[in-house]
C-alpha positions as a printed NumPy array, in Angstrom:
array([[  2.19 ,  13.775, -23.402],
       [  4.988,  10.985, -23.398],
       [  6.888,  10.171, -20.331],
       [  9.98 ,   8.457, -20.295],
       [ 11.755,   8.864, -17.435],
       [ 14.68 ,   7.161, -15.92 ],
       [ 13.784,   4.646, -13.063],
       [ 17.34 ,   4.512, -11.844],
       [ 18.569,   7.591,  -9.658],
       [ 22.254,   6.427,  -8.749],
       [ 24.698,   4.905, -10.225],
       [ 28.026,   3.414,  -8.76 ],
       [ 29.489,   0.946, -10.597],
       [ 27.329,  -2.053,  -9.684],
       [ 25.209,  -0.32 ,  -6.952],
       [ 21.537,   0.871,  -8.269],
       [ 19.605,   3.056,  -6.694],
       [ 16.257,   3.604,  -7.644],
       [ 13.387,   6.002,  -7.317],
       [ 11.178,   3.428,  -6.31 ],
       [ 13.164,   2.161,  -3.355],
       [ 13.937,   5.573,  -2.471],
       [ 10.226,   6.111,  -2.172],
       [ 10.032,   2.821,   0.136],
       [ 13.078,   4.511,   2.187],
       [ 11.114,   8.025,   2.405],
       [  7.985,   5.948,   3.48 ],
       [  9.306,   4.312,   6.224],
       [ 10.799,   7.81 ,   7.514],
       [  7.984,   9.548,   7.394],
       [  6.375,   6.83 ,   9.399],
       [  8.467,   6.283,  11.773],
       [  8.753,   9.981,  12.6  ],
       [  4.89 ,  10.753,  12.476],
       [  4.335,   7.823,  14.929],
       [  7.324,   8.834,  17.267],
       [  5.422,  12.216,  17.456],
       [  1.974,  10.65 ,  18.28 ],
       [  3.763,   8.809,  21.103],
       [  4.715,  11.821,  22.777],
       [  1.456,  13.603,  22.308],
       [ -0.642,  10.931,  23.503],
       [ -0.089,   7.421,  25.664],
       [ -0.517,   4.187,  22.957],
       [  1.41 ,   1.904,  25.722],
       [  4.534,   1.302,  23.337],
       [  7.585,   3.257,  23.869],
       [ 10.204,   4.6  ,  21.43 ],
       [ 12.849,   1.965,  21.614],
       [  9.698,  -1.006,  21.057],
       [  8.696,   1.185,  18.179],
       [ 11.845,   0.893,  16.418],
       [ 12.202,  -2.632,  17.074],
       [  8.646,  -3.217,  15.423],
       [  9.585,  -1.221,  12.607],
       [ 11.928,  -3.405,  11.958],
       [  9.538,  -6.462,  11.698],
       [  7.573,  -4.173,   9.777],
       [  9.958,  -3.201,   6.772],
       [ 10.504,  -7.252,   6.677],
       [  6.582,  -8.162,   6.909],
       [  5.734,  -5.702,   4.604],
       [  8.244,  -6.851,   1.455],
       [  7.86 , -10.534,   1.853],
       [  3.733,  -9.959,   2.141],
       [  4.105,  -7.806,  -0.662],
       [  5.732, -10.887,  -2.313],
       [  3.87 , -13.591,  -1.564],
       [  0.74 , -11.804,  -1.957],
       [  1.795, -10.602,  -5.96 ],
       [  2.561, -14.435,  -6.685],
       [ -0.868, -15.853,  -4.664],
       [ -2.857, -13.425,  -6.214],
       [ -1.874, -11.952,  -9.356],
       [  0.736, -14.495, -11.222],
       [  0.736, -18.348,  -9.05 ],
       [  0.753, -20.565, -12.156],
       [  4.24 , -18.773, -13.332],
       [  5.928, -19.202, -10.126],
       [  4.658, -22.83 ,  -9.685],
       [  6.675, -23.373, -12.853],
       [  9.908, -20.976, -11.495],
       [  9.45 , -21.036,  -8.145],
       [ 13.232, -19.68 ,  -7.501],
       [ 11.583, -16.648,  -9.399],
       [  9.759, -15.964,  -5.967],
       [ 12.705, -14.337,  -4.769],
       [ 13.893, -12.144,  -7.632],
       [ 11.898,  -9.052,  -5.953],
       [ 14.481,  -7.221,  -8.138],
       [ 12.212,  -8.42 , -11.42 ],
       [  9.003,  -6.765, -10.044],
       [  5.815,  -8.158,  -8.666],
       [  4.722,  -6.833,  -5.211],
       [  0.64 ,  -6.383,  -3.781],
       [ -0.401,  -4.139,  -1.555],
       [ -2.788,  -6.307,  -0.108],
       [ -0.23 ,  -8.837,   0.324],
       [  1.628,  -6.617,   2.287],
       [ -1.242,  -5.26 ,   4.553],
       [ -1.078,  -8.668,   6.081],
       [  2.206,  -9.22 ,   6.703],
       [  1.844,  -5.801,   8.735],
       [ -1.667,  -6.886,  10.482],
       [  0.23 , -10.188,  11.351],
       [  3.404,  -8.532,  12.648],
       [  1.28 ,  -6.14 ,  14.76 ],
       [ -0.793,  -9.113,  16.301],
       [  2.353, -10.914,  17.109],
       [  3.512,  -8.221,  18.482],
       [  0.626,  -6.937,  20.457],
       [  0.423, -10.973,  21.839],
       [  3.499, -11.442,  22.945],
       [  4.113,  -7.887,  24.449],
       [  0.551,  -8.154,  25.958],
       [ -0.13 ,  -4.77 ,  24.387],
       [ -3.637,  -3.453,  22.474],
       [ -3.565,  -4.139,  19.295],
       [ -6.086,  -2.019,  18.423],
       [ -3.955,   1.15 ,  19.958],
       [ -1.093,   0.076,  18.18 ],
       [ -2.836,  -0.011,  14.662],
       [ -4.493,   3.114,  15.083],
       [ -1.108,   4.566,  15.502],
       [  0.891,   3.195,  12.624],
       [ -2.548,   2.944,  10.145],
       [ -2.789,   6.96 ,   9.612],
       [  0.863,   7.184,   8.443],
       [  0.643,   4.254,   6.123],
       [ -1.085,   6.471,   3.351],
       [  2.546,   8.492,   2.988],
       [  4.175,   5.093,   1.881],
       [  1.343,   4.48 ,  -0.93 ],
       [  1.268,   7.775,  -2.271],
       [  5.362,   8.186,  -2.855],
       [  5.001,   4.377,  -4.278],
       [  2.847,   4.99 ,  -6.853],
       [  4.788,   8.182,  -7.981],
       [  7.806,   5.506,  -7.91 ],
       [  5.375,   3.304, -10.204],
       [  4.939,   5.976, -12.305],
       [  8.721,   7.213, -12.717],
       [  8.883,   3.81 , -13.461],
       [  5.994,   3.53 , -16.587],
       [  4.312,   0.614, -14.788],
       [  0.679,  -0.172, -13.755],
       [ -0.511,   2.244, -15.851],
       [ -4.5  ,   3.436, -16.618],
       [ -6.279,   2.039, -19.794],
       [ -6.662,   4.009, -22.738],
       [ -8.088,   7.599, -22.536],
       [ -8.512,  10.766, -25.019],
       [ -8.491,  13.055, -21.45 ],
       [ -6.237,  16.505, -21.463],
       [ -3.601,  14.535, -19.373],
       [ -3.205,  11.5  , -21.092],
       [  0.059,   9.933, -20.884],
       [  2.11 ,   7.88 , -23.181],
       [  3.795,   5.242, -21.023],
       [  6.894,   3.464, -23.12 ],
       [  5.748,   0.112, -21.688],
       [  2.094,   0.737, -22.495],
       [  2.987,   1.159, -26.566],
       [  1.662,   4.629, -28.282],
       [ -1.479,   4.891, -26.947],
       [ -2.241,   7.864, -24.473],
       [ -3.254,   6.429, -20.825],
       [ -4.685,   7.199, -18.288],
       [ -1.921,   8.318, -15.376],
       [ -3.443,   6.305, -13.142],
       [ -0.778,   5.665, -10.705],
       [ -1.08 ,   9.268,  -9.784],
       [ -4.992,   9.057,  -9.233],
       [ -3.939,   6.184,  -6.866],
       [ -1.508,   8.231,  -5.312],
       [ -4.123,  11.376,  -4.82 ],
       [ -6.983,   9.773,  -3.469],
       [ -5.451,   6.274,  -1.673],
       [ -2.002,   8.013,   0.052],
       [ -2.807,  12.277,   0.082],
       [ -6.755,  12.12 ,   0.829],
       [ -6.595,   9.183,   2.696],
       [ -3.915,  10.707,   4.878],
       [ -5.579,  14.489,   5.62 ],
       [ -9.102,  12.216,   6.47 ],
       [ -6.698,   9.679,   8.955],
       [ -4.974,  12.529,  10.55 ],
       [ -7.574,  14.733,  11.441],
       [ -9.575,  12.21 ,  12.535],
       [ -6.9  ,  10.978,  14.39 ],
       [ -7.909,  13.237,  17.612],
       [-11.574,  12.71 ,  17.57 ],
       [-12.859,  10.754,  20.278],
       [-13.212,   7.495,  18.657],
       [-13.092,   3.637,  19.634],
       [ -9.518,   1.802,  19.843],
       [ -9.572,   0.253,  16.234],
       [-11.702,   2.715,  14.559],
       [ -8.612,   4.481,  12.259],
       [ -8.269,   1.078,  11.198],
       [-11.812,   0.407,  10.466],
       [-11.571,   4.128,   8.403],
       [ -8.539,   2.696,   6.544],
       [-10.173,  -0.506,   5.121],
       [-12.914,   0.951,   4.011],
       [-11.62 ,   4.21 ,   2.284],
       [ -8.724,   2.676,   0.82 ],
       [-10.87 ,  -0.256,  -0.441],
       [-13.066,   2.28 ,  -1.994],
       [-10.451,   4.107,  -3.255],
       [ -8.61 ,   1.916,  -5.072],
       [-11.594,  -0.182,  -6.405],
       [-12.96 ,   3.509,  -8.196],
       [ -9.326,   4.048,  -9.579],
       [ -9.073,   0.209, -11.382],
       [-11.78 ,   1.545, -13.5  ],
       [ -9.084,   3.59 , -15.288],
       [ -6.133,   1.237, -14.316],
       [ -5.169,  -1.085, -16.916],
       [ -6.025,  -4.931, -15.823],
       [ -2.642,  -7.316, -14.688],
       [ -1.627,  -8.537, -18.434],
       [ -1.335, -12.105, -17.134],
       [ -5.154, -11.828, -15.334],
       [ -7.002,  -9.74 , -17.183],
       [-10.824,  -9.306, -15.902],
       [-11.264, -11.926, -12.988],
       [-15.074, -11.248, -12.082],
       [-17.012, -10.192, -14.895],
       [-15.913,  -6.402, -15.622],
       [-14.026,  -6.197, -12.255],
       [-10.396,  -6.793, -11.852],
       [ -8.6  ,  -8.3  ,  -8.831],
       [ -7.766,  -5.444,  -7.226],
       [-11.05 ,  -4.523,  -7.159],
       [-11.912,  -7.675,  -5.942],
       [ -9.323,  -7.723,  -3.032],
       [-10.318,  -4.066,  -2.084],
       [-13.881,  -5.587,  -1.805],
       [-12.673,  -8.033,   1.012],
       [-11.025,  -4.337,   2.351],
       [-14.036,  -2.702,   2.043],
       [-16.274,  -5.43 ,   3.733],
       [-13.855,  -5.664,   6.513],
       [-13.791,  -2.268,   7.74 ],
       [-17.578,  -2.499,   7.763],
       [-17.499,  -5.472,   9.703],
       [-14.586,  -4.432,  11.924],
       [-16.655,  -1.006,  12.448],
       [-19.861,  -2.561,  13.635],
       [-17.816,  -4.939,  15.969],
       [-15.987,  -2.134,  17.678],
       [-19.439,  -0.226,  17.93 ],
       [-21.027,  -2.651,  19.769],
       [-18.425,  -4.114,  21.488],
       [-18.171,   0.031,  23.032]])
């Protein structure tokens, strides 16, 4: 099967829209309205107006971690030759786990200053973060970018990007097991009686291990290739991820 879609939705004269930033946009809704419904359900010691002034931190932490994080990890010797490139976010080049920082730093700052938990305040926004990853990777596959390595499977796709050779969909795995499992596992755990910090804990290590079983059949960075031996470094990012919600897990435990 070849896909070929168009990555542009809108367009007015000069103004683009694309599927990809609409699925950013939808993200961010769906957020923002699943946590404004926890907050009436149950007390997290934010209220609704400090909730929409985070989120606006958020959106900002979240693209310019995303940034950073593509040129520190995946692609630094380019942009020490064009750094001005840094800024072109328009060109392509954002990491997730770039962008988990910016929001973990954001939230800290916030939770500091505000003299709020931080722990209650990641739990709450943690379990809707798996929305925003699964529409982005359906964005990256509208788009015909990070796509799986070659595979003879049923539902191999032919990616215009990725030359003739069937591929993996990979993007969609990632959006499956990282955003819609990830979610229904969050969410219902969600009400269980568990320690301040805990969802958090959950969402390292799941995602970690999600997305370091999915760059088996994800096609390496072009410019990186394999960083540690047969492992990638997404897989070797997602190890810190996984390693920290272990760690984070047995701190909460005995600090409860």
């Amino acid at each position: 099967m070849e896909i070929n879609l168009d990555p542009i939705l809108v367009k007015l004269g000069p103004i683009r829209l694309s599927w990809y930033g609409l699925m950013y946009v939808i993200g961010f809704l769906a957020s923002f309205l699943l946590v404004r419904y926890q907050i009436k359900r149950k007390d997290f010691g934010i209220t609704k107006p400090e909730v929409e002034n985070l989120y606006f931190y958020l959106i900002l932490a979240l693209i310019i971690g995303a940034r950073f994080g593509y040129v520190l990890f995946y692609d630094l010797k380019t942009y020490l030759d064009k750094p001005l490139e840094i800024l072109a976010v328009w060109h392509g080049g954002m990491s997730f786990h770039g962008g988990l920082i910016g929001l973990l730093l954001v939230a800290l700052l916030f939770s500091w200053k505000n003299k709020k938990s931080f722990w209650k305040i990641a739990d709450l926004f943690i379990v809707t973060a798996p929305i925003g990853l699964a529409l982005g990777r359906i964005g990256n596959f509208i788009n015909g970018e990070l796509y799986g390595r070659a595979a003879q499977v049923p539902w191999a796709v032919i990616f215009p990007k990725g030359g003739p050779v069937p591929r993996h969909p990979s993007q969609l795995y990632e959006s499956a097991l990282e955003g819609g499992v990830l979610f229904f596992i969050l969410w219902f755990m969600k009400d269980k009686n568990l320690p301040r910090g805990a969802l958090l804990a959950m969402f390292l290590f799941l995602y970690g291990g999600f997305r370091f079983f999915v760059e088996f059949f994800r096609e390496p960075d072009a410019q990186l290739g394999f960083v540690l031996g047969p492992f990638t470094m997404g897989q070797v990012l997602s190890s810190f991820m996984i390693g920290g919600g272990i760690l984070l897990q047995y701190y909460l435990k005995k600090k409860n």
